[in-house]
Structure formats: structure tokens, C-alpha cells
C-alpha positions as MATLAB code, in Angstrom:
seq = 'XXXXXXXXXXXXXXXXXXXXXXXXXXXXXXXXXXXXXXXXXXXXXXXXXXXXXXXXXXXXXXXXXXXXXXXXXXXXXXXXXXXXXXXXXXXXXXXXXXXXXXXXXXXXXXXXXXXXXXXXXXXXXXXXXXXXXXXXXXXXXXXXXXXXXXXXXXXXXXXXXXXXXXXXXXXXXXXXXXXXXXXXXXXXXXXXXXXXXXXXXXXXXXXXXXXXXXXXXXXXXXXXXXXXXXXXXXXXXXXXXXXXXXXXXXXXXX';
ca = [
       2.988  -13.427  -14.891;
      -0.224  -13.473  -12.809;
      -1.681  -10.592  -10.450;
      -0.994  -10.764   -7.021;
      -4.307  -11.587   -5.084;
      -4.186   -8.705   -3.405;
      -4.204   -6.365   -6.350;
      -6.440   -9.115   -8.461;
      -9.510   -7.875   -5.860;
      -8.795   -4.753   -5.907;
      -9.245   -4.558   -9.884;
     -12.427   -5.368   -8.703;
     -13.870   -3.676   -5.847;
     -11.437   -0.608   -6.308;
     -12.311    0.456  -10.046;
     -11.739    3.891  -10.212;
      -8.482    3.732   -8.389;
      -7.202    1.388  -11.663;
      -8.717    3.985  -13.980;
      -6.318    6.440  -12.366;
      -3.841    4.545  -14.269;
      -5.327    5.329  -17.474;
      -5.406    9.290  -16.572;
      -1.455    9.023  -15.691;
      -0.880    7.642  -19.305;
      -2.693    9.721  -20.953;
      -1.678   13.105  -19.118;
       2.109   12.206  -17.556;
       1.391   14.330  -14.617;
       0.110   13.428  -11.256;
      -1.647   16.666  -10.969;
      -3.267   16.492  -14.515;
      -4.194   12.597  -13.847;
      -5.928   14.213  -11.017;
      -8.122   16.487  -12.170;
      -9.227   14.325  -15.279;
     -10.268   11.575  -12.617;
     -11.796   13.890  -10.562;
      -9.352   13.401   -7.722;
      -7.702   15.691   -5.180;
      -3.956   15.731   -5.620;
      -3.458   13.735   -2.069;
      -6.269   11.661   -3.045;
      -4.116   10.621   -6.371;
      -1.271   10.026   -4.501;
      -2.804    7.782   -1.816;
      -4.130    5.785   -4.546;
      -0.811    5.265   -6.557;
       0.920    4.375   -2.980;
      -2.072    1.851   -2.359;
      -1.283    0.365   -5.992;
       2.544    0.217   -6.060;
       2.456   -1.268   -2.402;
      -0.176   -4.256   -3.678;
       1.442   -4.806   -6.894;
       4.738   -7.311   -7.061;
       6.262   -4.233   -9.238;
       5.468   -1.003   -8.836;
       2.833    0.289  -11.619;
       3.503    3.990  -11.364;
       7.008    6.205  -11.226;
       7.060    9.416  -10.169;
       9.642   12.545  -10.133;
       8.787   15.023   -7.587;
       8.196   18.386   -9.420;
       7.188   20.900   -6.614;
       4.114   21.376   -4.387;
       1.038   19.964   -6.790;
       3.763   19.529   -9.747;
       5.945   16.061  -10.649;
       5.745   13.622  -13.654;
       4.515   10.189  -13.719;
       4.798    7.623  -15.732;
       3.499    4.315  -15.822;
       5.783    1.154  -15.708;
       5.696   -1.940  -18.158;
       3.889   -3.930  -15.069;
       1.513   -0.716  -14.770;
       0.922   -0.420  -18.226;
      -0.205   -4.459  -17.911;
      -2.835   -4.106  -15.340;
      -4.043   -1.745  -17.121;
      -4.729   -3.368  -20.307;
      -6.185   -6.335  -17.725;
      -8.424   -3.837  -16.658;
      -9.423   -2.362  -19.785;
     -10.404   -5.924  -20.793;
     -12.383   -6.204  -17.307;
     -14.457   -3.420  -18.690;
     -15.347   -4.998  -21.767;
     -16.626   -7.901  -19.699;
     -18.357   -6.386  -17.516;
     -20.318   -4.463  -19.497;
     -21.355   -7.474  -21.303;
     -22.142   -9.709  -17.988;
     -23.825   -6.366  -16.402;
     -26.889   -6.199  -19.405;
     -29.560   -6.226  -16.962;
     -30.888   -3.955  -13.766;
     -30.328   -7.829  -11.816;
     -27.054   -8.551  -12.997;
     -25.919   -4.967  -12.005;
     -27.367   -5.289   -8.283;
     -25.950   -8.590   -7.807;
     -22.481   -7.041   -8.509;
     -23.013   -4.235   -6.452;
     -24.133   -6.709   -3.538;
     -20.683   -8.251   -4.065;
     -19.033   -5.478   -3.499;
     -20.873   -4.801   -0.242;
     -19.346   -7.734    1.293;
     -15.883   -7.101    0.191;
     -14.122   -5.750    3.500;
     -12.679   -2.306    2.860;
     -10.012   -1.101    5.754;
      -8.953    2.239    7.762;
      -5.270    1.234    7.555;
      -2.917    3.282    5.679;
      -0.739    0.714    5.119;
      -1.116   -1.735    3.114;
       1.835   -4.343    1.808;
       1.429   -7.476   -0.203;
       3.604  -10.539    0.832;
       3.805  -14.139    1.187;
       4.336  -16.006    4.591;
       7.576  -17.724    4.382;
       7.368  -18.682    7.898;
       5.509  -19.100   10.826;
       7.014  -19.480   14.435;
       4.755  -20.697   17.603;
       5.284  -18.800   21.024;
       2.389  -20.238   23.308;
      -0.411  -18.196   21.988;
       0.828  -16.291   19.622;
       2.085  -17.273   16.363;
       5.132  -15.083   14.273;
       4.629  -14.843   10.747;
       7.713  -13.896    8.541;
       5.892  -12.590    5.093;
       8.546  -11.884    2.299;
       7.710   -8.655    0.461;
       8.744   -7.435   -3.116;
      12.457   -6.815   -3.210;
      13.498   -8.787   -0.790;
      12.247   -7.137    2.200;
      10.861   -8.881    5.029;
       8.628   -8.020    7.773;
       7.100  -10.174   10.896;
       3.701  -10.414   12.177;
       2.225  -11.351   15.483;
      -1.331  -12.832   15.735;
      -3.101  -15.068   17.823;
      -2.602  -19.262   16.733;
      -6.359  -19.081   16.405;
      -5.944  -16.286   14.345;
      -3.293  -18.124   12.148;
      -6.036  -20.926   11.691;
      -8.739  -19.321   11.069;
      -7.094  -17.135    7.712;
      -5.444  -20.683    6.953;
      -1.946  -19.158    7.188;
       0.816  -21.655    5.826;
       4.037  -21.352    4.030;
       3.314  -19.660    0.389;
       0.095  -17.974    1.269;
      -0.207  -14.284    0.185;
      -1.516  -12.039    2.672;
      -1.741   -8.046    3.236;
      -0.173   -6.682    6.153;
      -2.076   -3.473    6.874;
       0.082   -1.123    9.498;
      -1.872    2.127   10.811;
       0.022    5.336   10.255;
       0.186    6.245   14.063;
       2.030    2.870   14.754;
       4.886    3.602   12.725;
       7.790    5.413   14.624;
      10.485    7.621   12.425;
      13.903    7.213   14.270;
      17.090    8.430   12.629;
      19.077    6.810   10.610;
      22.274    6.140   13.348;
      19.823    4.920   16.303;
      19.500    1.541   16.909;
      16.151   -0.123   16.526;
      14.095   -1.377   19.794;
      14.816   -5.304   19.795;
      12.366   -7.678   18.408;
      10.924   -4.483   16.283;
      10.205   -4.618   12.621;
      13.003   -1.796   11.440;
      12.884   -0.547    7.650;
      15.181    1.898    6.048;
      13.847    4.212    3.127;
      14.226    7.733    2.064;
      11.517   10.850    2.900;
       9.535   11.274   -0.989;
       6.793   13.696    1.154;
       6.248   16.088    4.378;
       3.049   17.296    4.777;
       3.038   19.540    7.605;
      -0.212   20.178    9.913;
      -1.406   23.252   11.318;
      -3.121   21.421   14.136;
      -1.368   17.256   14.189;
       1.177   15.400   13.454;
       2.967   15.749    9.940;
       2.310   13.491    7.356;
       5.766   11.523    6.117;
       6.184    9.140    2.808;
       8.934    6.751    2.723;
       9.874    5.264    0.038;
      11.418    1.864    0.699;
      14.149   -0.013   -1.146;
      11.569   -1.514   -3.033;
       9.334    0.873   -4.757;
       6.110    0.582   -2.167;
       5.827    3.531    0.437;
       5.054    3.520    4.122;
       3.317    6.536    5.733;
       3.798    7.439    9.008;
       2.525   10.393   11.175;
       5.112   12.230   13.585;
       5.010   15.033   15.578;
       6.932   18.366   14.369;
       9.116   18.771   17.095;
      10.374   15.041   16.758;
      11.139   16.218   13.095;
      13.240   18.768   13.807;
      15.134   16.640   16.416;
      16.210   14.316   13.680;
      16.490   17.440   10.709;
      13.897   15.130    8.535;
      13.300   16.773    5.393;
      12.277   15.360    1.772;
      15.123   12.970    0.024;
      16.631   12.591    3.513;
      17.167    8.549    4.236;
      15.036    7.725    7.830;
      14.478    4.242    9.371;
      11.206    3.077   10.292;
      10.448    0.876   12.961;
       6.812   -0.920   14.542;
       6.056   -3.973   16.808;
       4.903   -6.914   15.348;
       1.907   -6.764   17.444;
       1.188   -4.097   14.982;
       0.928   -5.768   12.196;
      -2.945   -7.124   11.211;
      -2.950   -9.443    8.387;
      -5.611  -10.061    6.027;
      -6.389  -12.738    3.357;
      -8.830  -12.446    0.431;
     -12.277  -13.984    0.667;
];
């Protein structure tokens, strides 16, 4: 079975987020896996969220242990990419031999486009839809989920969008509205359902929430406190998520 695209680049431009993988084998602890990378807990689990979300399978599973505690494990696709990137390694120290070779490579990843968005989910456009201007893009994620899209027609041209293409839909934390689970999503809206894996309350913002969808990959969404409370959110509770297609930016690789 081959790499998604997606995750195929970021073997490459996103090293030490792979190694992480290699620290959760070894130590079976998020917080352990951590500190041996030389990673703040949050920073660990950002990076595991990024990789499950990119990934076709998830590559990491997790039990919640407790503020800074919880097991982890990696999964038979996890432990894969691993060895993929173990091999990588080998290679690279074999191509990289010279001060030349090793700038070149470091140009390269320069010009690979890194992004602010929290949210990022692999998928494949299954269809697209023309409204004037505007295209709709229906991308098929892991599991079975779907999500839509809605970009400019020049924008579908110019990333060569068709029918197969894999793509990553990046969504920016703030976009994402938490509604409860018994309200009815705004029409035309993307609407997920998941469970609440994290809280992460603010002294002086909105609270951090992890969902975990249906399949595996996590969405994170910022809400205020008060709208919390309003709908009793609190960790292992299900939630719906919903966002406008207009909110959806989609990216190719180069």
C-alpha cells in the first residue's frame, strides 16, 4: 500500500515530526515520547493529530491517562511509515556526503509551503460541481467521511483539480463552530459528528477542543467558555461540528 501524498511530503520536509514516531515506540507514553524528542506535551500531541489526520490510517493510538499522562501506541500502518522513514535516513545520509548536496536539500525545503492552519485532512475529490464562479468540490476522507469545498473555477484549474486527485483541506481552528449534538446544522454547512478527546481551557481566549471523528483524525476547534457551558461540553462527550465550505482552502503537493 503506498503513502498518501500528503503524508509522502511530509516524510520529507517534516522529519522530526516522523521521528516522534520512533520515541512513542520506544517509550509507550505520550509524555515520555515527549521529552526524549525534545517536545512539549501539546507540541507532541499536535504532531500525532497532524500525522493521523494525513495518513489513510491512523499511525498513533492513544488512551487518555490524566493531565500530561496516557499511553500510546503505534499502529501496524504507524509502525510502516516508520520503517519507510528509517530507510529515508539511510538514504539520505548517503545522498547528503557533501556541504553542496546538504544545501541543495535544505534549499528544497525552503520552497516547500508550510501553513498556519490547524487543520489539516487528506482526501480525494470525488466530485466537483460548477455554480457560476465558484466550483464545489466533494473530497472523500478516510472512513467514509466526506466534506465539501468551495473555491474559485480558476482556483480549481490552476491546482488541476479532477476526479481522483488527492488534496489537503486545511480548516482554521476559529472557523469551526461546536453546536450540540440535538441542533440542527445551518443548511449547505459541512456538519461532522465526533466525540471531545481534549479541553484546554484559557485564562485569557477561547478553549481549545479535540474531536475525535468517526475516523481516527481529529479536528480542533476554539470556542468560547461560556458557549461550553451552554452545551455542558466536557471530555468523552459526543459534539457536532459544523463550517462553511467557503472555509475550506485546499492544497495540492508541488
Amino acid at each position: 500500500m503506498s503513502l498518501p501524498t500528503s503524508l509522502s511530503q511530509h516524510i520529507i520536509r517534516r522529519p522530526q515530526r516522523i521521528a516522534l514516531l520512533g520515541h512513542i515506540a520506544e517509550q509507550g507514553s505520550i509524555t515520555r515520547a515527549a521529552k526524549s524528542a525534545g517536545l512539549s506535551y501539546k507540541a507532541a500531541w499536535d504532531a500525532i493529530d497532524e500525522l493521523n489526520n494525513l495518513a489513510q490510517h491512523p499511525l498513533v493510538e492513544r488512551s487518555v491517562g490524566g493531565k500530561g499522562g496516557g499511553g500510546a501506541k503505534l499502529t501496524a500502518e504507524g509502525e510502516r511509515v516508520l520503517r519507510l522513514y528509517q530507510r529515508l535516513q539511510v538514504l539520505q545520509a548517503e545522498i547528503l556526503g557533501c556541504d553542496e548536496a546538504a544545501s541543495d536539500f535544505n534549499l528544497l525545503g525552503r520552497l516547500m509551503l508550510r501553513t498556519s492552519a490547524r487543520n489539516q485532512l487528506h482526501g480525494q475529490v470525488i466530485a466537483i460541481e460548477s455554480h457560476g464562479r465558484n466550483d464545489l468540490i466533494r473530497l472523500q476522507l478516510s472512513g467514509g467521511l466526506t466534506l465539501q469545498a468551495q473555491i474559485t473555477h480558476d482556483s480549481t484549474q490552476r491546482l488541476e483539480l479532477e476526479t481522483g486527485v488527492e488534496v489537503v483541506a486545511l480548516i482554521k481552528a476559529g472557523w469551526l463552530e461546536l453546536i450540540a449534538t440535538t441542533q440542527a446544522a445551518t443548511p449547505g454547512h459541512n456538519c461532522m459528528s465526533g466525540v471531545i478527546e481534549t479541553l484546554l481551557h484559557a485564562d485569557d481566549g477561547p478553549s481549545e477542543v479535540r474531536i475525535v471523528l468517526p475516523n481516527g483524525q481529529v479536528l480542533c476547534a476554539l470556542a468560547p467558555a461560556s458557549a461550553l457551558a451552554a452545551m455542558n461540553a466536557d471530555e468523552g462527550q459526543p459534539i457536532q461540528v459544523q463550517f462553511a465550505p467557503s472555509q475550506v482552502l485546499l492544497g495540492t503537493p508541488v
